[in-house]
N, C-alpha and C positions, 0 to 999 in steps of 0.2 A: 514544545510545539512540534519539533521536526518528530519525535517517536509517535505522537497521534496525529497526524496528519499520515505519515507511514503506518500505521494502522490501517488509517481507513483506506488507504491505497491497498494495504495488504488483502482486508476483506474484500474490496471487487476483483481483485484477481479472484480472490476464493470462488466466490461469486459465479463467477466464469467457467471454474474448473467442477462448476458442481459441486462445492463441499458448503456454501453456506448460502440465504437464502435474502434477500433483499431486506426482509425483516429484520435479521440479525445486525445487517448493517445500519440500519434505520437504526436500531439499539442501542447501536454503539454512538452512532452521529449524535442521538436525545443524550444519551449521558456526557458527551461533552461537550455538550451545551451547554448541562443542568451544571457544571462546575468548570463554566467559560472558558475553556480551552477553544482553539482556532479548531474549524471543522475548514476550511479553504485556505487557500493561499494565492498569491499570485507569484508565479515560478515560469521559467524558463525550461519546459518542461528537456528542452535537448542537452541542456548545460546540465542540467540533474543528474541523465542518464550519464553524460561523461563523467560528473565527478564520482559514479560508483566505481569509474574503473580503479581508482583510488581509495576503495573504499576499504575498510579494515571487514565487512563481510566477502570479499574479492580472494577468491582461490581457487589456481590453476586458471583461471581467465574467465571463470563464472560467477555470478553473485548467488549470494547463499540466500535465500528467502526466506522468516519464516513463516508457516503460513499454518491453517486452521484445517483438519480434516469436521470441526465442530469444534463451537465455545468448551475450548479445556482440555483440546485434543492435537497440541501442536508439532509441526513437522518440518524438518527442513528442505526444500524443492530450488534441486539446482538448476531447472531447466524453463525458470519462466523466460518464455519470447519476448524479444526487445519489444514488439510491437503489444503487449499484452501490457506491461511494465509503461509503455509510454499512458497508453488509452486508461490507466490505473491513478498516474498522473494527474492526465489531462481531467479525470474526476474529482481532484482536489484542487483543481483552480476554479480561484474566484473569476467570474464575467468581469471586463474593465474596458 
């Protein structure tokens, strides 16, 4: 659950930075659907960000992200902003 759900956080960052396109993400949302994986959650979006600092992607004091220049074109970007990361988040929770 937690690696698609970090997916689909991943692509709205992409999203953001210009490298993938709303559809793409729509894409990815229908297929896991089509093979019921959680597309939402309800998360604690601040408690998240503190447990990366723990995170085994955590070096030198940044998280490693990986992220999509295009489906099949992956890259690793140390510099996404806490506030990009939250709002990335805040797109995989469910309303409650």
């Amino acid at each position: 659950v937690c690696v698609g759900l970090g997916m689909l956080a991943a692509f709205d960052i992409c999203i953001k930075k210009n490298k993938l396109s709303e559809d793409d993400r729509k894409v990815l949302g229908d297929l896991m659907e089509i093979y019921s994986l959680e597309t939402g959650t309800d998360i604690d979006v601040e408690k998240v960000f503190e447990a990366t600092s723990n995170d085994k992607k955590m070096e030198a004091g940044q998280i490693k992200f990986v992220l999509l220049n295009k489906i099949g074109d992956a890259y690793i970007d140390r510099n996404v902003k806490k506030e990009d990361m939250v709002e990335a988040l805040k797109s995989i929770c469910k309303e409650i």
